[in-house]
N, C-alpha and C positions, 0 to 999 in steps of 0.2 A: 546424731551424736556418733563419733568415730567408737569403735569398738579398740578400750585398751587391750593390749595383750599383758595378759598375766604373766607374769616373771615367773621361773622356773625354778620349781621348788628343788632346794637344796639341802643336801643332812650337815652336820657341823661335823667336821674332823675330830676323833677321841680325845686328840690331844690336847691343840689349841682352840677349840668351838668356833672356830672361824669358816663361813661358806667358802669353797673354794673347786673349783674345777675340776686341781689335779687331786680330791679329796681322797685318801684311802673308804669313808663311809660313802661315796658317789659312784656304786657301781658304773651307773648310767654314762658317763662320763669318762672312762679308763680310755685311755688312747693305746696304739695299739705295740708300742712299745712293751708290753708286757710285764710293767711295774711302776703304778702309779702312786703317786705322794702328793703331799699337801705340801704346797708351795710358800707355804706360813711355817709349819714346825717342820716338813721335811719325811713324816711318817710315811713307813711305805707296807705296801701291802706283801706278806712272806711269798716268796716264788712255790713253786714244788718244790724246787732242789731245797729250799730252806727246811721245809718240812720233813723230807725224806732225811737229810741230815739229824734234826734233832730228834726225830724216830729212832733212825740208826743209832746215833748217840746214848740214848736213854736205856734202849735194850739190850744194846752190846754191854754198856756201864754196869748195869743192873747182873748180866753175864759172869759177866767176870768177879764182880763183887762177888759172888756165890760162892764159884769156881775156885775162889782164892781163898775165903772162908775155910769153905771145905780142906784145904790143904793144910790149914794155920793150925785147926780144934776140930776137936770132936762133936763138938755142942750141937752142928748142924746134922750131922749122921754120922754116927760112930762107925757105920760099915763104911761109906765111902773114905773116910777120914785112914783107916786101917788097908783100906788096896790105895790109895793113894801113898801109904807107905812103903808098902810092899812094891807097886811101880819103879819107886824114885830108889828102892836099895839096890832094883837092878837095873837101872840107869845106871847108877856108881858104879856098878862092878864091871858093866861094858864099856865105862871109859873110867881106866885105871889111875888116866893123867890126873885125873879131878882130885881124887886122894893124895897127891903130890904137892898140890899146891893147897892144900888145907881145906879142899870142900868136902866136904863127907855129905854122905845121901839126906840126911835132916838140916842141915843147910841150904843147898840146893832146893829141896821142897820149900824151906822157908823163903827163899830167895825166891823166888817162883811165884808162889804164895800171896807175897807182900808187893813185887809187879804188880801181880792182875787186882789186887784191892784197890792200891791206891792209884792205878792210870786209869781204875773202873769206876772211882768214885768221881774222878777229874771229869771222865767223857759223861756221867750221869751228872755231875753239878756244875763244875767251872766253866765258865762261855769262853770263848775267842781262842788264839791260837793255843793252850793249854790241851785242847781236845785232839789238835793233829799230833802233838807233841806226844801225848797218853798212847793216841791210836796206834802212831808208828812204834812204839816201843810195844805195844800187846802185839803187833805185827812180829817182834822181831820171838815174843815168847811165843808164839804159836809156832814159827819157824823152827824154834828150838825143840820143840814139845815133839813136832812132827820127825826132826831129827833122832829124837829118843826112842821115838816106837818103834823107827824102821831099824835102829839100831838094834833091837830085842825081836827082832821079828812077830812087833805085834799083829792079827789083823785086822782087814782094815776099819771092822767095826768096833774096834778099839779105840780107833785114833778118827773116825769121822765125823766127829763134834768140832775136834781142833783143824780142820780138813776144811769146815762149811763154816766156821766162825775167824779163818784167816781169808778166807776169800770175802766173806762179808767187811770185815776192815781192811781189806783191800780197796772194797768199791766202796766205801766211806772216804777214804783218806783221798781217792780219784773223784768222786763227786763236791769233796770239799779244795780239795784243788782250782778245779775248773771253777767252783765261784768266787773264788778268789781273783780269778785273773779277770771275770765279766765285769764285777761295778762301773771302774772307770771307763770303758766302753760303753754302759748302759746310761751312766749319767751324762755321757758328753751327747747319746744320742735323744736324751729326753731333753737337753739345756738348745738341740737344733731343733727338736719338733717345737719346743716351744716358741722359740724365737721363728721359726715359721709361720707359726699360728699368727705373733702377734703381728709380723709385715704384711699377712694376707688379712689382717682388721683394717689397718691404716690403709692398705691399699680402696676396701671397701666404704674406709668411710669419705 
């Protein structure tokens, strides 16, 4: 009697429970393209960059929620809440222009404030391009923040929070960039391996 070969046990995809090759649950099987999916529902397995984004995402979001808090009420700490005003009064008084056009120092903090909550709650909850949108606008308040301190001759352990948290959405807003511009590259080059694979079957059978 000829010795069958047993078929090669396969796990079922989370999505659509269908065996499949390019299965995200078939490690064993990942070609080396470096991002495999189920040729059924399409699921694909998160990169790092994916991960490292929605890490960055979540703590920066979480960040700034605080941060913005703190500047809104007192409820979070009354002391921080109380030098955050004392900051921003002399903020206003090193730029006189501000009071010209109707922003006074409790304004400006509120403006400030109501930024970092709501582009923090966007990068901590809302998916897709909302998150670059939030990012670059915290980008542009840290810029600004950083502007203020040097205008008061803060130093610099004053201002190195907002110092290491504009450079981190910096390298957010650059890592979500760059995956932006891969997919379409990465799927024309998985729709050639595959159509590889399948001429090198026909060829063998």
């Amino acid at each position: 009697m000829q010795n069958r070969r047993k078929p090669a046990r396969r796990h079922l995809c989370r999505s659509c429970r269908s065996p499949s090759p390019w299965c995200v649950c078939n490690p064993s099987d990942f070609h080396s393209l470096g991002s495999a999916s189920c040729q059924h529902c399409g699921e694909k397995m998160p990169s790092p960059r994916t991960i490292t984004i929605v890490a960055l995402s979540f703590a920066l979001g979480l960040f700034f929620v605080f941060m913005g808090t703190i500047k809104l009420t007192p409820r979070l700490s009354k002391d921080a809440y109380s030098e955050m005003k004392r900051a921003y009064k002399s903020y206003a008084k090193a730029l006189p222009g501000l009071k010209k056009i109707g922003i006074s120092s409790v304004l400006l903090r509120k403006i400030i404030g109501s930024l970092e909550v709501g582009c923090g709650v966007v990068l901590t909850l809302v998916p897709g391009r909302p998150k670059d949108v939030a990012n670059f606008l915290l980008l542009l308040v840290m810029l600004a923040v950083l502007f203020f301190h040097q205008l008061v001759g803060d130093p610099l352990k004053r201002y190195a929070h907002a110092l290491v948290f504009g450079i981190l959405l910096t390298c957010r807003l650059l890592i979500a960039r760059q995956s932006d511009d891969r997919p379409e590259r990465e799927d024309s080059r998985e729709e050639q391996h595959v159509n590889d694979q399948e001429k090198n079957k026909v060829k063998q059978s």
